[in-house]
C-alpha positions as CSV (number, residue, x, y, z in Angstrom):
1,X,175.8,75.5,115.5
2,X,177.0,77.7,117.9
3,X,179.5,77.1,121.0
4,X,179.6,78.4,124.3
5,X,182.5,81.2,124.5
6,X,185.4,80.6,127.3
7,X,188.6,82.9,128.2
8,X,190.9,82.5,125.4
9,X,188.4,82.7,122.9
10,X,189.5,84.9,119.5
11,X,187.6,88.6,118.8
12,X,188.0,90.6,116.5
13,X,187.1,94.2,115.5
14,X,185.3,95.7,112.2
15,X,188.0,99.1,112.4
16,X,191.0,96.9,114.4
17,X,194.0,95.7,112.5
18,X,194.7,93.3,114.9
19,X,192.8,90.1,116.5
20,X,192.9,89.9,120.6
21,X,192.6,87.3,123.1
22,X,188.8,87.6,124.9
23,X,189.0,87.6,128.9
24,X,186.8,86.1,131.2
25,X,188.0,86.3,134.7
26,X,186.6,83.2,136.8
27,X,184.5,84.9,139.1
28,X,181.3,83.3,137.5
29,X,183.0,80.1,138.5
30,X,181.8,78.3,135.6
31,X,184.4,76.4,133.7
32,X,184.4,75.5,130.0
33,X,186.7,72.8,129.0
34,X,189.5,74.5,132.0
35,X,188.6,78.0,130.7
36,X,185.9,80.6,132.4
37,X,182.8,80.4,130.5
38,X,181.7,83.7,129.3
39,X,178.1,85.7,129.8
40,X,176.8,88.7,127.9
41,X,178.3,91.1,131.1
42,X,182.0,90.3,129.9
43,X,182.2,93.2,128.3
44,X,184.7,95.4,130.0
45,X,187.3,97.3,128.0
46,X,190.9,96.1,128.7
47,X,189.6,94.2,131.0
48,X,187.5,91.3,128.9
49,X,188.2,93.2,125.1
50,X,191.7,94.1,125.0
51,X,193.1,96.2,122.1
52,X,192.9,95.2,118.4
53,X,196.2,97.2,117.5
54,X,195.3,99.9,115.7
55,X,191.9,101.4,115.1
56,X,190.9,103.5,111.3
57,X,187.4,104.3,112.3
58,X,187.0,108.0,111.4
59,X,184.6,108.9,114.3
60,X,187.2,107.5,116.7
61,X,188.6,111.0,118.0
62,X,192.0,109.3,118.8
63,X,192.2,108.4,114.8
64,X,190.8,112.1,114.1
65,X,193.6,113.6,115.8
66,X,196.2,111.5,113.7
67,X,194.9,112.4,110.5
68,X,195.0,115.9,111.5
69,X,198.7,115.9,113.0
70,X,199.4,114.0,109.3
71,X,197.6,117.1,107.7
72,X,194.5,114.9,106.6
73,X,196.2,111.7,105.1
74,X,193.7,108.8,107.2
75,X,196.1,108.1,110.1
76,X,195.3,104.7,112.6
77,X,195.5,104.9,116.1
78,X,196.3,102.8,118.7
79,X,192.9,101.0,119.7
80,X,191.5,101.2,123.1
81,X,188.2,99.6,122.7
82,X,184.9,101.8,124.0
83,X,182.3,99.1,124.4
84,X,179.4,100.4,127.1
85,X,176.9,97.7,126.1
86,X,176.5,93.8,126.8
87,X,177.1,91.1,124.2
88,X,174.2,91.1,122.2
89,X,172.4,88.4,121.9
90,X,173.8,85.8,124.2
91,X,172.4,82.0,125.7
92,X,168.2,83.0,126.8
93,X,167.7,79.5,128.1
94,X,171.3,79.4,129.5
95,X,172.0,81.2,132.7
96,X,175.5,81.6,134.4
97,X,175.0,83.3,138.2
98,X,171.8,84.8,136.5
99,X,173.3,86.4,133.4
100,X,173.0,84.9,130.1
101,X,175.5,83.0,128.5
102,X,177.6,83.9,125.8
103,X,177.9,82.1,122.3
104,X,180.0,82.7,119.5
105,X,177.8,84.0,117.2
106,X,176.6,87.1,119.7
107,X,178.3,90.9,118.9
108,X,179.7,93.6,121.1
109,X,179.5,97.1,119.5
110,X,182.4,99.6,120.1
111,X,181.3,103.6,120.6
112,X,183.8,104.3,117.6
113,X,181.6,102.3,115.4
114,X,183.5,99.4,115.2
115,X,182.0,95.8,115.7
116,X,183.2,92.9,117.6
117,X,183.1,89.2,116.8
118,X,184.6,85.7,117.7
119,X,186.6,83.9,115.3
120,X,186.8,81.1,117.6
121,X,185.4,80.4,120.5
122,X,187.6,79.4,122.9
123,X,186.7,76.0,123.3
124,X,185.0,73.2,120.7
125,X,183.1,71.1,123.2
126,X,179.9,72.5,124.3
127,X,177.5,73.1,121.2
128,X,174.6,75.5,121.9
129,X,171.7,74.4,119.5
């Protein structure tokens, strides 16, 4: 079963080294629990995905540059997360101001290869089934 995602809700990154807090700013004006809930449109780097720490993905050109300064020993990088896409797949039958809503079991896909996932959701009363 799945659970509609709120601000506060864990991410995490395939390439981070570090979990991060997911963002929703209340514009939607949609409340889950006392949190924002979230759609597929909360997406925005540093703004909804913060960093994961560091990043090792080896197509990142941040992490390329510190494994060449450290003459080719793989070198991590701080992670700024690259995401251009919506959530993927989100709520259908669930609409917040016209965009769909976000579950915990939906992904976000980083340029650098990286993918992104809740660990938690943010919130444990509203099931999506």
């Amino acid at each position: 079963m799945a659970n509609l995602t709120c601000s506060g809700a864990s991410i995490s990154c395939t390439f981070g080294t570090a979990t991060s807090v997911f963002t929703v700013l209340p514009e939607n004006e949609v409340n889950s629990d006392s949190m924002p809930a979230a759609t597929v449109d909360d997406y925005i780097p540093l703004e909804n995905i913060m960093s994961f720490g560091e990043c090792s993905s080896e197509i990142n050109p941040a992490v390329i540059a510190a494994t060449a300064a450290a003459q080719g020993v793989e070198t991590p990088a701080p992670c700024v997360p690259s995401t251009v896409t919506p959530w993927s797949p989100g709520i259908s039958d669930v609409l917040i101001n016209g965009m769909n809503a976000l579950d915990n079991n939906s992904t976000c896909d980083c340029l650098w290869e990286g993918s992104i996932s809740f660990s938690d959701a943010g919130e444990e009363d509203v099931d999506i089934s």
